[in-house]
N, C-alpha and C positions, 0 to 999 in steps of 0.2 A: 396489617398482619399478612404472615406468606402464607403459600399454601403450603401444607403438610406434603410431603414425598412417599411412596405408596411402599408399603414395605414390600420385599422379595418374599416368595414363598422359601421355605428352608425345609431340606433334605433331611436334616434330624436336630438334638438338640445341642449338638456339638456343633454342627454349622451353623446356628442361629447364634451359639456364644462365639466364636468368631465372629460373625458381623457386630453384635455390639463391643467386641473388645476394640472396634476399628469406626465406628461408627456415633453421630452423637443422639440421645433418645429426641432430644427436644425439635430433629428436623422429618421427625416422623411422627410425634404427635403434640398437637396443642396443649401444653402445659397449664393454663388458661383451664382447663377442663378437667383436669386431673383432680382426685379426689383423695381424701386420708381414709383409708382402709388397716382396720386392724384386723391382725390374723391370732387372734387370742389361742389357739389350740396350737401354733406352732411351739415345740422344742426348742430352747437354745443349741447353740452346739458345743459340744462340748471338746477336749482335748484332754489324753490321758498326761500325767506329770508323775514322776517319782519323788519321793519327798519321804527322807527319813528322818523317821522317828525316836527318840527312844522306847526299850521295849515297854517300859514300866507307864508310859503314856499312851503308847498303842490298847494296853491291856484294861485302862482307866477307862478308856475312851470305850471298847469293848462291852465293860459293865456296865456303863453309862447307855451308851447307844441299844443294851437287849431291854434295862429296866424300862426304855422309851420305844419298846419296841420297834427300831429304824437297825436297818445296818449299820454300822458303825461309819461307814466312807461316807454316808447321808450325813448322818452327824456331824462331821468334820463340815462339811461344806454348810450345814446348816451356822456353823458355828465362824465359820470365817463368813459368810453372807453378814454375820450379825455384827462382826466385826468392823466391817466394811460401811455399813451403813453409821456407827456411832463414829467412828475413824475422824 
């Protein structure tokens, strides 16, 4: 086994992502030791899309989504999640 290389202190977090975009993790730490960590309260991320509708499903979607008390864009996405998984 080698030894691990000592990392550099970094200036902020813009020069720390620099050095990793250039650098490989495994010769600065023991992978051997690395551990499965979940970060359960992390957010996905998301990205906005345009995506038209007709109106007359837009407005379905509307009454659907207030009787279920959720915004309606909740809905939608609750409803392709669901899609996604029977798929």
């Amino acid at each position: 086994m080698r030894e691990s290389k000592q990392l550099p202190d970094f200036k902020n977090e813009a020069d720390e992502s620099d050095f990793w975009d250039n650098h490989d993790v495994t010769e600065y730490f023991d992978m051997n030791k690395a551990k499965i960590v979940h970060f359960a309260n992390l957010k996905k991320s998301t990205k906005s899309i345009s995506l038209r509708l007709p109106v007359d499903m837009i407005e379905a979607l509307k009454v659907k989504a207030n009787a279920m008390d959720v915004p309606y864009q909740s809905l939608i996405k609750i409803f392709l999640a669901n899609a996604l998984k029977s798929a």
